[in-house]
CHARMM internal coordinates of N, CA and C (Angstrom, degrees):
IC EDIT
DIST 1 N 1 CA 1.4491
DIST 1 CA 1 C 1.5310
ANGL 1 N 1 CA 1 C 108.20
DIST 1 C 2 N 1.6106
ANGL 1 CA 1 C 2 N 115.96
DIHE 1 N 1 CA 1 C 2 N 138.02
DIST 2 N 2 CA 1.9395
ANGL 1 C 2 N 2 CA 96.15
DIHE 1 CA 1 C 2 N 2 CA -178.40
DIST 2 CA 2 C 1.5339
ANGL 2 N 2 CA 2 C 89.09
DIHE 1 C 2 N 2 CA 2 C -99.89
DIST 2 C 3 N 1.3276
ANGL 2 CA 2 C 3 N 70.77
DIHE 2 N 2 CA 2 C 3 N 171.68
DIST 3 N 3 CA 1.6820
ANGL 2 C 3 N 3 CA 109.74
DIHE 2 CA 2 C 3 N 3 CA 171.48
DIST 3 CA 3 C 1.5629
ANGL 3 N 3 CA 3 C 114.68
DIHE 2 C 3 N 3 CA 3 C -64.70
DIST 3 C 4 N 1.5673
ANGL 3 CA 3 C 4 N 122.39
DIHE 3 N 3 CA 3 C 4 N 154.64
DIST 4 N 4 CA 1.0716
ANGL 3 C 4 N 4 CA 124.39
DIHE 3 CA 3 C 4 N 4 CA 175.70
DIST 4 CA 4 C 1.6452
ANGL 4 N 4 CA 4 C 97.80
DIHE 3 C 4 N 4 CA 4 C -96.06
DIST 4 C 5 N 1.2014
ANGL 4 CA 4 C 5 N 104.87
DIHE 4 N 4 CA 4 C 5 N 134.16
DIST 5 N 5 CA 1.5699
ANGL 4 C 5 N 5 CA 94.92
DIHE 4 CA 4 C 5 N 5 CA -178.35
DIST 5 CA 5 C 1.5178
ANGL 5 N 5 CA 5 C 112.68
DIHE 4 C 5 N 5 CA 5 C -80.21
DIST 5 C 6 N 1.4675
ANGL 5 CA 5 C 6 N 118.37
DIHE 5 N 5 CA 5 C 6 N 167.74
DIST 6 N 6 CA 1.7402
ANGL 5 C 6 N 6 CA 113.00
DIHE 5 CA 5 C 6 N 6 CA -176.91
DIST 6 CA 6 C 1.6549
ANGL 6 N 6 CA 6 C 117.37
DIHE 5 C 6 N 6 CA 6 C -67.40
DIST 6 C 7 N 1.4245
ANGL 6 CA 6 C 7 N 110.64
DIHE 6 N 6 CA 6 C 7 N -5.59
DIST 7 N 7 CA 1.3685
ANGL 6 C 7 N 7 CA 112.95
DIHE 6 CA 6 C 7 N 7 CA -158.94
DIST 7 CA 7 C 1.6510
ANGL 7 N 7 CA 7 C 106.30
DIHE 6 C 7 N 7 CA 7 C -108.54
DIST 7 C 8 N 1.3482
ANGL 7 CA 7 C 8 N 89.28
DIHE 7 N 7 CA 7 C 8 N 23.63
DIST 8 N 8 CA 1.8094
ANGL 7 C 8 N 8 CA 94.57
DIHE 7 CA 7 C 8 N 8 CA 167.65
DIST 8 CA 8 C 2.0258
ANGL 8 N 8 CA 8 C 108.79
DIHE 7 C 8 N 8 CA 8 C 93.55
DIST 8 C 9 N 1.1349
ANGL 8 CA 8 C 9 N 120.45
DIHE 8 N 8 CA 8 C 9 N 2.96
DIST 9 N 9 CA 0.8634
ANGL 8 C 9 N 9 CA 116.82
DIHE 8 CA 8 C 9 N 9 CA -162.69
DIST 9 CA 9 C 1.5939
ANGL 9 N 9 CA 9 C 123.00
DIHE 8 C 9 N 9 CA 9 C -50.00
DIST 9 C 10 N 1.3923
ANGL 9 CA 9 C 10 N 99.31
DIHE 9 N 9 CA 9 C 10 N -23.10
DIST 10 N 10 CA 1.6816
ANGL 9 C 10 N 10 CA 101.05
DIHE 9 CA 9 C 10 N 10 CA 176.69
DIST 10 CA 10 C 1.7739
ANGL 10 N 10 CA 10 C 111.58
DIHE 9 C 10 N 10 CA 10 C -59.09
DIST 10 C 11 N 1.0223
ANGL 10 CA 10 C 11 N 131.71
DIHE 10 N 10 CA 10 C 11 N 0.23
DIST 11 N 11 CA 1.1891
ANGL 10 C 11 N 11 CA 128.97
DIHE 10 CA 10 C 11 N 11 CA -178.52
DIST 11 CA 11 C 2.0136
ANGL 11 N 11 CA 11 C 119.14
DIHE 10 C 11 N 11 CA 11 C -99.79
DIST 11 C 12 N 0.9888
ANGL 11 CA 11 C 12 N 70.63
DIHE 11 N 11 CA 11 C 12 N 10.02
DIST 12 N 12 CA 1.9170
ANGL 11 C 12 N 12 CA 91.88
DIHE 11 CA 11 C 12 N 12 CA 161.38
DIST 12 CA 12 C 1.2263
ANGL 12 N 12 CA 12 C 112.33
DIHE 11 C 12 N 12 CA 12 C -115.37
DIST 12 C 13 N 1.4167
ANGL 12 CA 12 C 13 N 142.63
DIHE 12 N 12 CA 12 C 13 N -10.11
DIST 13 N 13 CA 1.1570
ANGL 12 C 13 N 13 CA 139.25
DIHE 12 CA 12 C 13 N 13 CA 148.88
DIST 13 CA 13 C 1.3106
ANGL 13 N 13 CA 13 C 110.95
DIHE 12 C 13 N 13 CA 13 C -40.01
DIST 13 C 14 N 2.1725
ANGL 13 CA 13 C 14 N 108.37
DIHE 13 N 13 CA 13 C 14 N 136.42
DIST 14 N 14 CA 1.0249
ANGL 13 C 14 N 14 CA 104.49
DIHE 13 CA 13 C 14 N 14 CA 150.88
DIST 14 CA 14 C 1.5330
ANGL 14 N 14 CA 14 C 138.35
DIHE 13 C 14 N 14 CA 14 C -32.66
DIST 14 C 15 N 2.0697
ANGL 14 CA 14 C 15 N 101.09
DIHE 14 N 14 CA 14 C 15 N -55.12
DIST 15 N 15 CA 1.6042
ANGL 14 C 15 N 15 CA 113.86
DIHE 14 CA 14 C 15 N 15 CA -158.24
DIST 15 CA 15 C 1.3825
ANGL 15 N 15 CA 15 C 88.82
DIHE 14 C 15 N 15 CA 15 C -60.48
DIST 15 C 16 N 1.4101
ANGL 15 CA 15 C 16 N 127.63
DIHE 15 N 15 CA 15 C 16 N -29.25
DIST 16 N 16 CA 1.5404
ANGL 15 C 16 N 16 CA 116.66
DIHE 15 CA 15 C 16 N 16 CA -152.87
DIST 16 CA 16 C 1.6821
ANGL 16 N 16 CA 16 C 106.03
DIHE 15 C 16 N 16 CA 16 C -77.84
DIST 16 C 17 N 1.2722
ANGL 16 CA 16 C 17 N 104.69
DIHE 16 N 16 CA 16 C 17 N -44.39
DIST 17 N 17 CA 1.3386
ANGL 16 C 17 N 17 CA 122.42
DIHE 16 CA 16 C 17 N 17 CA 167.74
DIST 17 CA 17 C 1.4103
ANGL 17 N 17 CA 17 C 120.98
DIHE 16 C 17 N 17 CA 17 C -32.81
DIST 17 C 18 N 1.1183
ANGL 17 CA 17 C 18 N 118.35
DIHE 17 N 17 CA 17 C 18 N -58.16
DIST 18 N 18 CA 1.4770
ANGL 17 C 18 N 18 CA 134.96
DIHE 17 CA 17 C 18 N 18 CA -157.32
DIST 18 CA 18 C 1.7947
ANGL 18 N 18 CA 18 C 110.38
DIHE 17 C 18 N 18 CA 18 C -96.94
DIST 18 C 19 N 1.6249
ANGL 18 CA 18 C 19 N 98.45
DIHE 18 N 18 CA 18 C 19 N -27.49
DIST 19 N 19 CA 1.5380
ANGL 18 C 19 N 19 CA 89.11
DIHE 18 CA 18 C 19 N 19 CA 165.92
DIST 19 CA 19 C 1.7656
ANGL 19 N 19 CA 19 C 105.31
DIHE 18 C 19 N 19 CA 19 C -95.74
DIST 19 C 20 N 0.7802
ANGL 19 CA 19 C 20 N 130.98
DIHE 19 N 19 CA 19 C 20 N -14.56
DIST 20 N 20 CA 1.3885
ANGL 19 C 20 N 20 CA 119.94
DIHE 19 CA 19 C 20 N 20 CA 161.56
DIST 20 CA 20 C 1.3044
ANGL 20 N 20 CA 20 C 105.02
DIHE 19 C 20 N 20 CA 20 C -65.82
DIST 20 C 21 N 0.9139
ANGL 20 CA 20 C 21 N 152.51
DIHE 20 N 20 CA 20 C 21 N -96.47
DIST 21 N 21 CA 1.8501
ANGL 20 C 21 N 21 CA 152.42
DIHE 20 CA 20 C 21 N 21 CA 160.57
DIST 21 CA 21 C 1.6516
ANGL 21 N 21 CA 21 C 116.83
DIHE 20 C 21 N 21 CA 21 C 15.21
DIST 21 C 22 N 1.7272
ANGL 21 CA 21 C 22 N 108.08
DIHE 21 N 21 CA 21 C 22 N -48.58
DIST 22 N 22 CA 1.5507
ANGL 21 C 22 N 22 CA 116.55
DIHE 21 CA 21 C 22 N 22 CA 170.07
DIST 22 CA 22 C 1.2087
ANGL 22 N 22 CA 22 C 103.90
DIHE 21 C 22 N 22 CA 22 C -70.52
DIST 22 C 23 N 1.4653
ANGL 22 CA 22 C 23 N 117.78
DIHE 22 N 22 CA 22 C 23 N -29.30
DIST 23 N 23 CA 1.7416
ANGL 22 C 23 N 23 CA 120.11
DIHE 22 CA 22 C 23 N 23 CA -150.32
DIST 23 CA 23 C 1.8636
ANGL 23 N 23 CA 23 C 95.43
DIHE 22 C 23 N 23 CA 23 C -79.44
DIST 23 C 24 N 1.7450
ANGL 23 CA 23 C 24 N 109.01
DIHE 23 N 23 CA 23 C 24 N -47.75
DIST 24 N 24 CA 1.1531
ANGL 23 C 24 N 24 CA 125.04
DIHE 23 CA 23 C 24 N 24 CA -164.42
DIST 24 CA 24 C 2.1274
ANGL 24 N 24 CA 24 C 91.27
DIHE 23 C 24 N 24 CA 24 C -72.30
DIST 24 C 25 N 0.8407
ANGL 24 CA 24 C 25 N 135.58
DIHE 24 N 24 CA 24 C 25 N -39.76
DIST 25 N 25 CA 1.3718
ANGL 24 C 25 N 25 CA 147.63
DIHE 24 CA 24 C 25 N 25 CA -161.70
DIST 25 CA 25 C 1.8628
ANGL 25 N 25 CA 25 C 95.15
DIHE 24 C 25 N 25 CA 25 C -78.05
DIST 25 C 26 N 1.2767
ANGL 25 CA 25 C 26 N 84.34
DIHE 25 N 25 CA 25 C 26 N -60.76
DIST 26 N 26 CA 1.6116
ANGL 25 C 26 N 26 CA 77.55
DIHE 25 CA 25 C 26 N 26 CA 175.96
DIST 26 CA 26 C 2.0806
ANGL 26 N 26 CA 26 C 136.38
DIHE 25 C 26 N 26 CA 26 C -55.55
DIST 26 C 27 N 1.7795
ANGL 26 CA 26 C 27 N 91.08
DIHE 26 N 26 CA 26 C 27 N -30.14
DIST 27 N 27 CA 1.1971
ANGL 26 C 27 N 27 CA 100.20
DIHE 26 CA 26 C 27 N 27 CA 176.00
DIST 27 CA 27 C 1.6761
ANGL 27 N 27 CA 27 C 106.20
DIHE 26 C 27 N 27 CA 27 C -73.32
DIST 27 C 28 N 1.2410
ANGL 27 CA 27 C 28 N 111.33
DIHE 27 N 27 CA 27 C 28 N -26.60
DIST 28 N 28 CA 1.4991
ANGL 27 C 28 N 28 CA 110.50
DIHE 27 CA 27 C 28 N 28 CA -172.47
DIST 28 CA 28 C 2.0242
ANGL 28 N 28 CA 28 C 109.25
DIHE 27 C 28 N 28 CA 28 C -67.69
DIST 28 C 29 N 1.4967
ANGL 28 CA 28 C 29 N 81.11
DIHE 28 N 28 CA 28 C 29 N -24.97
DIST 29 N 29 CA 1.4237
ANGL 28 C 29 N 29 CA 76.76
DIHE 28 CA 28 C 29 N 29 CA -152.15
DIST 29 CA 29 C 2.0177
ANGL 29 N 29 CA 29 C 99.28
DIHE 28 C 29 N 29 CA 29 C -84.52
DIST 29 C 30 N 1.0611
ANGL 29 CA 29 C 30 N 111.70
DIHE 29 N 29 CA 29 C 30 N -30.21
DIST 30 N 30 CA 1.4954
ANGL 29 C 30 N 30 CA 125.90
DIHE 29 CA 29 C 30 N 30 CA 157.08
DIST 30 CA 30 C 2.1768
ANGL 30 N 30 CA 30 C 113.47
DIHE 29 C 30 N 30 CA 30 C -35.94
DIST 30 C 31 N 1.5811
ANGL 30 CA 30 C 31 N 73.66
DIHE 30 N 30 CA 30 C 31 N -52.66
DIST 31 N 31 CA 1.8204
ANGL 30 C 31 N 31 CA 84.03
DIHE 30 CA 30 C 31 N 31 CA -157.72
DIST 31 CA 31 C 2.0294
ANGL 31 N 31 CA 31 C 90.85
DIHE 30 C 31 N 31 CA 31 C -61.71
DIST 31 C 32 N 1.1980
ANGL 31 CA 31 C 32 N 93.76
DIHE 31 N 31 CA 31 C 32 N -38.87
DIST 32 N 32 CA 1.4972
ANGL 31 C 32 N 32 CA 101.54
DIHE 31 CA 31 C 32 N 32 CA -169.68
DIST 32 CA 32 C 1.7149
ANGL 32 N 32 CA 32 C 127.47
DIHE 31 C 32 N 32 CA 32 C -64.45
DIST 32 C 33 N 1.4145
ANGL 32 CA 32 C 33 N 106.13
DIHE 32 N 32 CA 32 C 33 N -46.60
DIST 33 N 33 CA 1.6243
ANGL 32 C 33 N 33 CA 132.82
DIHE 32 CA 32 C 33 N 33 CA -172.51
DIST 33 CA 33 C 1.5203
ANGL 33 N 33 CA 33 C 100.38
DIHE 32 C 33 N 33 CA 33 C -103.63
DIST 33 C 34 N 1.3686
ANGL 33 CA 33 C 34 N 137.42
DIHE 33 N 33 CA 33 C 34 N -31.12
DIST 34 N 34 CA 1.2246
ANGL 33 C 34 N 34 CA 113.60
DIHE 33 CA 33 C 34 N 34 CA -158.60
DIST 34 CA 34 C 1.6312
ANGL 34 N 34 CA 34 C 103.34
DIHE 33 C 34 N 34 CA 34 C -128.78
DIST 34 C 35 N 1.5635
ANGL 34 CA 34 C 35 N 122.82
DIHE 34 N 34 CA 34 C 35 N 153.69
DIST 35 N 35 CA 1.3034
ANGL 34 C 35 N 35 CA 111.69
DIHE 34 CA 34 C 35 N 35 CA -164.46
DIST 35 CA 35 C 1.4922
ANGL 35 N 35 CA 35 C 98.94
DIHE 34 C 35 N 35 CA 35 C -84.80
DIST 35 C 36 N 1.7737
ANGL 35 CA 35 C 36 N 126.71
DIHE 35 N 35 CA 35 C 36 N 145.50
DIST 36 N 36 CA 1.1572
ANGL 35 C 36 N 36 CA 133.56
DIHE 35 CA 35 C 36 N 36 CA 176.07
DIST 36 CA 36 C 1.7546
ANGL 36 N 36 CA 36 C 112.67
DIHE 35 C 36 N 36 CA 36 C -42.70
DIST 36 C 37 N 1.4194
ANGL 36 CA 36 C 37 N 101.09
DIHE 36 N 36 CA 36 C 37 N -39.19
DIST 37 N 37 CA 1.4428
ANGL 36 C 37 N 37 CA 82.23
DIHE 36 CA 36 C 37 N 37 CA -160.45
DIST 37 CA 37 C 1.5525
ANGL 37 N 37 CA 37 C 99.56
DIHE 36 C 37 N 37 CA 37 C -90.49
DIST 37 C 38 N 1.0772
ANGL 37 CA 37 C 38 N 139.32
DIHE 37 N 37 CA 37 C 38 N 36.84
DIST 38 N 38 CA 1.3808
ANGL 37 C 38 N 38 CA 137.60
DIHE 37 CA 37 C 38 N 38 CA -171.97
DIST 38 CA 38 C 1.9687
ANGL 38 N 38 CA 38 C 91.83
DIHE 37 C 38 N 38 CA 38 C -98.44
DIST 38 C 39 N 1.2567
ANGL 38 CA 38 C 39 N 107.31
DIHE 38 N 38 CA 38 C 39 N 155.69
DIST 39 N 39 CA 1.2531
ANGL 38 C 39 N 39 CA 104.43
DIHE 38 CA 38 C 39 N 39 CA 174.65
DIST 39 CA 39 C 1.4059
ANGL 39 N 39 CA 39 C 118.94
DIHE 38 C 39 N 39 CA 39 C -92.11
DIST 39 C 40 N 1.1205
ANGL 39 CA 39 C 40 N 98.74
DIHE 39 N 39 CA 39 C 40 N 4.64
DIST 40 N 40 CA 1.6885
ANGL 39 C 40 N 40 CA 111.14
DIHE 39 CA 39 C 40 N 40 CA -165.82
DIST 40 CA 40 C 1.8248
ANGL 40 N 40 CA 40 C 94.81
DIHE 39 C 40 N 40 CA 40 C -82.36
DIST 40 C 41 N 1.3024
ANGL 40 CA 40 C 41 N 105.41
DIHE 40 N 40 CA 40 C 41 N -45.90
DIST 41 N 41 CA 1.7218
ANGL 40 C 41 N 41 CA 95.33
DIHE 40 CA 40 C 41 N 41 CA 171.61
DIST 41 CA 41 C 1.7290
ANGL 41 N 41 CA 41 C 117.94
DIHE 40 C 41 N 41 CA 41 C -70.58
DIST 41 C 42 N 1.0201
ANGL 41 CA 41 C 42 N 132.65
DIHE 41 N 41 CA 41 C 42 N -19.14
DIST 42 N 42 CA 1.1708
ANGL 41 C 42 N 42 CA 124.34
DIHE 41 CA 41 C 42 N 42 CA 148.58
DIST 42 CA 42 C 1.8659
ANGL 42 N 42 CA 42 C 140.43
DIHE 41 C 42 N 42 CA 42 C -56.55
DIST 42 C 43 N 1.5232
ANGL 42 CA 42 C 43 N 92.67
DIHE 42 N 42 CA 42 C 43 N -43.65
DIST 43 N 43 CA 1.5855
ANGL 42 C 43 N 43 CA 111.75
DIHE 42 CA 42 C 43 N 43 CA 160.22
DIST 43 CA 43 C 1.6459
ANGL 43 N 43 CA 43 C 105.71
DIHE 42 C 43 N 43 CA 43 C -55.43
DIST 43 C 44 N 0.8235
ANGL 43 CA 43 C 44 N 110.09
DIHE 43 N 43 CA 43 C 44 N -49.98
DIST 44 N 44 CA 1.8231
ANGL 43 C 44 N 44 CA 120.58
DIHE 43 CA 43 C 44 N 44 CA -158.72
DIST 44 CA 44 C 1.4240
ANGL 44 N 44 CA 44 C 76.92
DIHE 43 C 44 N 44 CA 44 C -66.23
DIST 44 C 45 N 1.4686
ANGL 44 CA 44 C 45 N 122.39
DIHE 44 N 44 CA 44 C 45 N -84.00
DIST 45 N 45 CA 1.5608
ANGL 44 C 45 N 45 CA 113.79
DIHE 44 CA 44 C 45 N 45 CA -171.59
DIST 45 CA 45 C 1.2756
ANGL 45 N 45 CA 45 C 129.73
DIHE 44 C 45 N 45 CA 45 C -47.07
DIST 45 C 46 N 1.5945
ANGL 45 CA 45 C 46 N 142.93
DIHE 45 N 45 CA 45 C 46 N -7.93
DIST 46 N 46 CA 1.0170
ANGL 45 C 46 N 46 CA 136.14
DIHE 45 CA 45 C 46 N 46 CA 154.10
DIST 46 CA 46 C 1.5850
ANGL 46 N 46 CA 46 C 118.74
DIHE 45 C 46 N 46 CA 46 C -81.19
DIST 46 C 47 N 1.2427
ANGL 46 CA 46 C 47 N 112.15
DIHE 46 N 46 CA 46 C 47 N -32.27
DIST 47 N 47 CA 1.6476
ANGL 46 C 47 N 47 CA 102.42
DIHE 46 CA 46 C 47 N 47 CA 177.57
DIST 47 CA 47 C 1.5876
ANGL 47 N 47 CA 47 C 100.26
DIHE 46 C 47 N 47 CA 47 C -80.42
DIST 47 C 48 N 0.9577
ANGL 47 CA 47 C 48 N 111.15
DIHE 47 N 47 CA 47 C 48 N -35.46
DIST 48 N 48 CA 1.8608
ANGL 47 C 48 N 48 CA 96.50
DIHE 47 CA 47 C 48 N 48 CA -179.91
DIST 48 CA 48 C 1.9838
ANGL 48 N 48 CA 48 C 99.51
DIHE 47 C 48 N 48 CA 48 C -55.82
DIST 48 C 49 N 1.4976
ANGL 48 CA 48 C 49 N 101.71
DIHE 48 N 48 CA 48 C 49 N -56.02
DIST 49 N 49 CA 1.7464
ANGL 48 C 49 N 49 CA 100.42
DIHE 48 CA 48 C 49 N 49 CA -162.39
DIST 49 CA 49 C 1.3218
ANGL 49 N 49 CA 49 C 87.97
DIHE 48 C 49 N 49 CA 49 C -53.05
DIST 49 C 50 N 1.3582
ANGL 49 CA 49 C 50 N 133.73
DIHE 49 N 49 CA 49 C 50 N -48.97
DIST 50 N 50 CA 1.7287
ANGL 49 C 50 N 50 CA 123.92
DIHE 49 CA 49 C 50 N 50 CA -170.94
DIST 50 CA 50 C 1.8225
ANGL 50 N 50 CA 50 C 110.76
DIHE 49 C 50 N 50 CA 50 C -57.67
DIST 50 C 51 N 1.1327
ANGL 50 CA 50 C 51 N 119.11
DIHE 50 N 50 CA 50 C 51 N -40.17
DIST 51 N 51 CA 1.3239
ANGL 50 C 51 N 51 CA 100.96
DIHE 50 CA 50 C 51 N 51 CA -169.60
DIST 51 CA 51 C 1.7248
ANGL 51 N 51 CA 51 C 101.84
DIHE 50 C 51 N 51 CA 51 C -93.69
DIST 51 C 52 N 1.1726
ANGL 51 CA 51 C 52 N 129.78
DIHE 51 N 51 CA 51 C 52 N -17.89
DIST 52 N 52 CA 1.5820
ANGL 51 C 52 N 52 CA 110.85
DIHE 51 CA 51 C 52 N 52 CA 168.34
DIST 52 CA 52 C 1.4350
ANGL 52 N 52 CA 52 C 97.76
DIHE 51 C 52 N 52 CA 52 C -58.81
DIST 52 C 53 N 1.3522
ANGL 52 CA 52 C 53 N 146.73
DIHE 52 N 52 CA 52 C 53 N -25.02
DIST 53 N 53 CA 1.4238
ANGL 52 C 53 N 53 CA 132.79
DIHE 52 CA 52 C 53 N 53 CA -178.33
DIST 53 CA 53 C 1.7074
ANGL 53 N 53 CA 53 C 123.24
DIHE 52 C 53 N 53 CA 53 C -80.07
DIST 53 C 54 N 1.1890
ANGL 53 CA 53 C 54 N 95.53
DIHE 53 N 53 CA 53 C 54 N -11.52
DIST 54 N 54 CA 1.5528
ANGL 53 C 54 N 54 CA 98.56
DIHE 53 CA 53 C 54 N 54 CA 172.90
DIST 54 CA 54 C 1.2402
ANGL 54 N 54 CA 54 C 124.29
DIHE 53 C 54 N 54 CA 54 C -75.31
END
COOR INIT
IC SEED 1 N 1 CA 1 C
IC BUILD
């Protein structure tokens, strides 16, 4: 298995790629359809920020 190098290299990953992309898609789609102060756009943004980290 390699190493992640110190200079950030995990961010050329596909997985990394693609959950940033849902993550960024998802905030759009919150900011857009749902009212800020609802908690439901906050929920949405913590399980997304939690699963791009897995």
């Amino acid at each position: 298995m390699g190493r992640i190098r110190k200079s950030g290299g995990y961010r050329g990953l596909a997985t990394f790629q693609t959950s940033t992309l849902i993550y960024d898609a998802m905030v759009w789609f919150c900011e857009k359809f749902i009212d800020r102060r609802s908690r439901t756009v906050d929920q949405m943004v913590q399980a997304e920020r939690s699963a791009e980290h897995c």
